[in-house]
N, C-alpha and C positions, 0 to 999 in steps of 0.2 A: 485705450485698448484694455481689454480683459484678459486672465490668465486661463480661464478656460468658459466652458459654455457652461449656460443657463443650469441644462439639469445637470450636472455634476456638481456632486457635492465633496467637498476635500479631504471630510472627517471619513465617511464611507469609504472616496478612492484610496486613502492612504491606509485605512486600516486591511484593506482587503489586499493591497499590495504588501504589505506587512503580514498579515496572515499567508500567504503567498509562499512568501519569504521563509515563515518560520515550519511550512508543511516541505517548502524545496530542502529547508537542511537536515530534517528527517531521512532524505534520501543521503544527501552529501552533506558534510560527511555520516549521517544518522549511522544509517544502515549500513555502510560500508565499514563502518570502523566497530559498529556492534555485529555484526557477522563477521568481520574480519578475526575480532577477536576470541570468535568463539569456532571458529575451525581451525582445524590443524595448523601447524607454523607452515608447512609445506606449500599450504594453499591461501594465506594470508593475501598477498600480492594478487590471486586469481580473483579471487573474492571482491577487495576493492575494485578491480579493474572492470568487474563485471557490473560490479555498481556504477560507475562511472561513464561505460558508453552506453548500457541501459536506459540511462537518464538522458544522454546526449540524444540517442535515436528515437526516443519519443518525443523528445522538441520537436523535432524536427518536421518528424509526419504528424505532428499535432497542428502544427500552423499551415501547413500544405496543404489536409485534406480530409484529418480526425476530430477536430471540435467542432467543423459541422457537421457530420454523422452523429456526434456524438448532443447536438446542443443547435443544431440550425432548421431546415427545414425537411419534414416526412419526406421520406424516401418517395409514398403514395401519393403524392401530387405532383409526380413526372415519372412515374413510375406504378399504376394501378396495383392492387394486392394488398395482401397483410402485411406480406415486408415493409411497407410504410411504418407502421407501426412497433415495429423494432429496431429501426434505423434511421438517422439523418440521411440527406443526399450530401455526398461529398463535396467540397471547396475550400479554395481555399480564405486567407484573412490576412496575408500579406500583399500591405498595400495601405497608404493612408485613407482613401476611403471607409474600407473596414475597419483598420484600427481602433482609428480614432473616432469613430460615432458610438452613439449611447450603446451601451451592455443592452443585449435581444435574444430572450428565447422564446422563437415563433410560438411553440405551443404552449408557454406558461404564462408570458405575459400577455400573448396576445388571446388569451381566453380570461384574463382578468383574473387569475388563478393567486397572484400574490403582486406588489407594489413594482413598480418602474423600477430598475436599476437607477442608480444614482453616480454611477462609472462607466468607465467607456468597455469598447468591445476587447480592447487587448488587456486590461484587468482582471476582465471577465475569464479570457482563454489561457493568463498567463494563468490562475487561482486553480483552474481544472485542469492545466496542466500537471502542477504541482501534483498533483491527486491522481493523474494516469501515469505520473513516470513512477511513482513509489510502489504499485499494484507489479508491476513485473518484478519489482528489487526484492518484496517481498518473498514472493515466492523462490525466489533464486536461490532463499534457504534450504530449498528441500532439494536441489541438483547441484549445490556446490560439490567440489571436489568427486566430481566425473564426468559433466557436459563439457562438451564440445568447444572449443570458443568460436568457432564460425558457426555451430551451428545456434550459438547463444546470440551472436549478429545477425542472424538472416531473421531468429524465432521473434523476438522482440517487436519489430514493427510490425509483423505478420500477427501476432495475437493482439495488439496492441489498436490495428487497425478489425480487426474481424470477431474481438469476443469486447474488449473494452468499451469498445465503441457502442456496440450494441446494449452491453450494461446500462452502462450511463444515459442511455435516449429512453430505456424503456423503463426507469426510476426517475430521472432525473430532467432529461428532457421532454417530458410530456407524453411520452409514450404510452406502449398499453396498460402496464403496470399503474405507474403514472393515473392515467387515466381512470383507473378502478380504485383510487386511495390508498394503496403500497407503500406504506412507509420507509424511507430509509434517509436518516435527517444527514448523515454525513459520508456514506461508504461503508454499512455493515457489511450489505451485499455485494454493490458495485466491488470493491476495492477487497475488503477480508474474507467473506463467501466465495468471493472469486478465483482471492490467491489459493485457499488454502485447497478449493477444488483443484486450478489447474499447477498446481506445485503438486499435489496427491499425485496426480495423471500423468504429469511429466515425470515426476521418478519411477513409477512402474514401469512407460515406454522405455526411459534410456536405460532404466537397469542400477544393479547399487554398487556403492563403491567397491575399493578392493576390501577384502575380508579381513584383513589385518587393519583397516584404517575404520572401519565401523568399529573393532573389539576396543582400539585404542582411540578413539573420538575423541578423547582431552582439550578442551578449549586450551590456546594457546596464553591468552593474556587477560584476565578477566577485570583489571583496571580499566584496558581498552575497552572491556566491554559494559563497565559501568558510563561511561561517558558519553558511547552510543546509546546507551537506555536512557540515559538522565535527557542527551539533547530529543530521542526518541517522545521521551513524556512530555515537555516542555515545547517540544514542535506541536506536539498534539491539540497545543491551545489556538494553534492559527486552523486547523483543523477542522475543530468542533466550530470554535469559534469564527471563524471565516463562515462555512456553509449558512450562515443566517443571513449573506449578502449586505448587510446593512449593519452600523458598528452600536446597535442601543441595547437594550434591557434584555433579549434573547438572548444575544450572542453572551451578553454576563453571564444567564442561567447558563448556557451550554457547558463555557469555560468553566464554572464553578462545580456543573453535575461530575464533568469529564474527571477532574482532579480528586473528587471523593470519590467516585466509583473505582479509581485504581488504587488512591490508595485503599478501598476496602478490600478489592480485591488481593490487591501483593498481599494483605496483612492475613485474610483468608487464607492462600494458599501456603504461606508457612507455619500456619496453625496446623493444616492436615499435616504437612510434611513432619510436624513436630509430634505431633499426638497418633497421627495412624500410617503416615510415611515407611517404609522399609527399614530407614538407619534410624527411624525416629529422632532424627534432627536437622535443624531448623538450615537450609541452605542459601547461599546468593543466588544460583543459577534460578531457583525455587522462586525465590521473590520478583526476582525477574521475567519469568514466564507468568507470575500471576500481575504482576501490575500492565505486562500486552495485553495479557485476555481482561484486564479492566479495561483497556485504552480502548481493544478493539468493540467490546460488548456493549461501553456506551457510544460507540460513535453513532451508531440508529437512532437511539433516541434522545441523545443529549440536551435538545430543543423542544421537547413533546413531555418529559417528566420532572417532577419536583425532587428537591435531592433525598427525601424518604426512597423516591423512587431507583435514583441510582444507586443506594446504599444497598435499596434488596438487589436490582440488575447486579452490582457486585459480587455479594455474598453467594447468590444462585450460580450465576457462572463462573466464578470461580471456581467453586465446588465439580461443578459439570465438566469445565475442562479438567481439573484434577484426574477425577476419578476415571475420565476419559483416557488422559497419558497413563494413567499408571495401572489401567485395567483392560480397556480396550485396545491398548497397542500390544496385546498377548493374542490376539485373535487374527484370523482373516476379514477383511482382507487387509486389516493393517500390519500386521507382523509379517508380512510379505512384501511389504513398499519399505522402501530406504528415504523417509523423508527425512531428509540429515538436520534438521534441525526443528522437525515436529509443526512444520510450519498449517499443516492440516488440523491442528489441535489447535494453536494460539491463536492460529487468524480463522480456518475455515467453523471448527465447530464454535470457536468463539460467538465468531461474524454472524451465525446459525443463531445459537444464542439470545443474542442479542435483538436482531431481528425479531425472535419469537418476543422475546420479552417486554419490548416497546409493544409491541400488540397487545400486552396485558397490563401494561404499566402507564401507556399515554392518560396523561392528567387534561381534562377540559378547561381546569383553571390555569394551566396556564398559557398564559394570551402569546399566540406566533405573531400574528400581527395586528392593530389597533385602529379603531376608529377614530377618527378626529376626536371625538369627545373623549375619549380613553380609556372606550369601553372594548371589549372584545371582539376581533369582527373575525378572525380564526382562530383556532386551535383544534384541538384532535381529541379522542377519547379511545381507551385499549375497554378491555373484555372484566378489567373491575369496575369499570364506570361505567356497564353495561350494552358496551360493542363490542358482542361476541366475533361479530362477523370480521373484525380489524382482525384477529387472530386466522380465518382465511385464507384474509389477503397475505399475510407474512407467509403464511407457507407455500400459498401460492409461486409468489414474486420468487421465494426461496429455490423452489423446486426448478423453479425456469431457469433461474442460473444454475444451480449444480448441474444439470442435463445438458442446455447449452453447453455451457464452458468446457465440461468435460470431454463431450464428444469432438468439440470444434479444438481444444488440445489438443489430442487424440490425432487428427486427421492435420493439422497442421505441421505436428513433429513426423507423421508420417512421411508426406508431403516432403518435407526439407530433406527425411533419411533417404531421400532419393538421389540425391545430389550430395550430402555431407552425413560423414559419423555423426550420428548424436552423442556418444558416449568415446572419450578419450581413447587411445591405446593402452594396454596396462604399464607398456615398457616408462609412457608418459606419466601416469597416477603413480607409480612408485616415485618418482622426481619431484613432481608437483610443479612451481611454479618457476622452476629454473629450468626446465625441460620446456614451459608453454612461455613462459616471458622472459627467460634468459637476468632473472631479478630472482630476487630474496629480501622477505622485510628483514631478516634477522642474520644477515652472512655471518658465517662464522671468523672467529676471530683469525685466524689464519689466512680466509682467504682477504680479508679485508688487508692483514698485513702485506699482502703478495702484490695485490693491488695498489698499495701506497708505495711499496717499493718500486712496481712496476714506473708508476707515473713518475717517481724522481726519478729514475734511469732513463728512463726514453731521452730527455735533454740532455743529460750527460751524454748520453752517444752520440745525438747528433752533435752536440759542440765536437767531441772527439774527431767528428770525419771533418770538421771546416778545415781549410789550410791554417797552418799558423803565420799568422801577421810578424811575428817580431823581425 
């Protein structure tokens, strides 16, 4: 007997299951514990919590009936029209059948577009799972501490199913994007484009916090919040490195670009802060928002550039988002949204970025994937290696998601406000998370006293009421 079949190879399945792994703890605890720690103490507990079925309820419709919209077959081949072309046809992949046969995506492989997977199909769906449950966590920075929590459970699979889905088929699975040479090596657009559009769109619909909790913002625990950023950077390498499908010489460049370009970026953006900044000095939070807008600005082309290339991608947007937060969040229509934690800036203009950059930065030389002999049988070229038109396509591909996403936001929180608040009661935002979850990360020491007392009295009384034996 053998342990698995022919085309599966072990080094690939395990690395991408690994990689998997290390894009899932970005979400958990990544993000929950680095947003946790940077909003208020009140809404600490809401924070993770949101994070936590977030990630749960896109499992779920991801195996159901979202990675093949998202990764299986044109909507247009049981379905005539263009909507083919922006969409899989629904199904589901639980089931040993699917599981367990070779990793398949009808339009890429089967147009001879890049190599066989070399993993099965639930490697494949658990990897891009990883990848669709983080895109909503994200953005959940910009409505913490005033959505809704039922209306955060109904929104989740509903965007998740109707704007994600569609991302991902028309970059990623073969779609029209896809189909016209659209770059985006790992979720510039799909996943940071996406949040930072529809995180922007949902905090205008639901509206902004209480007045008193914007003036006093104060992250509550910023240790918490280095530890989310550190596993944050660090998941990043299943990330970059995952998207190459295969565990050789790409995925090294990816993982190697990914890490220089953040850190040029954090080191950029506490230079500004330090030399043309407001306080004129050098911040954590600061280093922090510039090493996301590294993480998020090479994820496009982490596979397509040489590390010359990531260092400039660094340096450029770094600076862009900079001067973005600290100039352009004085104007309309920004200084009129309550993106609570800027999530339009570090991931949307980053992801923007980014995107644009790889169009001008993709290197010919280096090889995505390789001919037997070992010579070059793809790779890509941006607008200094004289593909102006890759420059385009990025804004192209760009422009279809900010319009999509936003409108299909837009009408979805709509939608929901029919049936549920979007936006908490005020009596509830003064409380925060003891008013919605009946918890506190941090009770105060009193009540926790009250509590410990509580629990040793309760047995004493009931021993009190038994008869006595003697």
């Amino acid at each position: 007997m053998i342990p698995y079949p022919s085309w599966l190879d072990s080094g690939d399945n395990a690395w991408q299951l690994v990689a998997a792994t290390l894009v899932g703890l970005m979400s958990i605890p990544g993000i929950a514990i680095l947003y946790g720690g940077l909003v208020q103490r009140k809404w600490v507990v809401n924070t993770m919590f949101m994070a936590f079925t977030g990630f749960s309820l896109v499992l779920v419709g991801w195996v159901l009936w979202e990675f093949k919209m998202g990764f299986g077959e044109p909507l247009n081949s049981h379905w005539p029209g263009i909507l083919g072309a922006f969409v899989g046809r629904p199904g589901t992949i639980v089931g040993s059948a699917s599981e367990q046969q070779q990793a398949w995506i009808p339009l890429v492989n089967g147009n001879g577009l890049m190599p066989s997977f070399r993993f099965s199909q639930s490697t494949l769906a658990y990897f891009h799972f990883a990848f669709a449950a983080i895109t909503p966590l994200l953005f959940m920075g910009s409505v913490v501490g005033r959505m809704n929590i039922r209306a955060w459970l109904l929104f989740v699979p509903l965007w998740s199913t109707l704007v994600y889905t569609v991302n991902a088929f028309m970059l990623w699975g073969g779609g029209w994007w896809a189909a016209q040479g659209a770059l985006d090596y790992s979720g510039g657009y799909v996943i940071h484009l996406a949040a930072g559009t529809s995180g922007f769109v949902a905090a205008a619909v639901i509206g902004p916090r209480l007045a008193r909790d914007r003036a006093h913002g104060v992250p509550n625990n910023l240790p918490m919040v280095a530890v989310g950023a550190g596993i944050l950077w660090l998941g990043w390498n299943g990330f970059n490195g995952g998207d190459m499908y295969f565990g050789g010489h790409n995925a090294a460049l990816a993982v190697l670009n990914t890490n220089l370009c953040t850190a040029v970026a954090l080191l950029v953006w506490v230079f500004w802060d330090m030399f043309v900044g407001p306080q004129r000095k050098p911040t954590f939070l600061g280093g922090i928002n510039g090493m996301i807008v590294g993480l998020v600005a090479i994820t496009p082309a982490a596979g397509f550039v040489t590390g010359i290339g990531a260092i400039y991608i660094g340096i450029i947007a770094s600076s862009i988002v900079w001067l973005a937060w600290n100039y352009l969040s004085k104007v309309p229509p920004f200084n009129k949204v309550d993106d609570a934690l800027g999530v339009v800036y570090t991931h949307g203009i980053a992801g923007l970025a980014g995107g644009m950059l790889v169009g001008i930065f993709a290197d010919p030389a280096v090889a995505v994937y390789l001919n037997k002999d070992g010579s070059t049988a793809w790779s890509t070229s941006g607008w200094l290696y004289g593909n102006v038109d890759q420059l385009w396509k990025q804004a192209g591909s760009a422009g279809t998601v900010i319009l999509y996403d936003a409108v299909m936001t837009f009408l979805i929180l709509k939608a929901i406000g029919l049936f549920v608040k979007l936006r908490a009661p005020d009596e509830v935002l003064e409380a925060g998370d003891i008013a919605v979850h009946d918890e506190e990360a941090y009770p105060a020491e009193s009540a926790v006293a009250s509590a410990s007392v509580a629990a040793v009295a309760a047995p004493v009384a009931e021993k009190a009421k038994e008869p006595d034996s003697s």
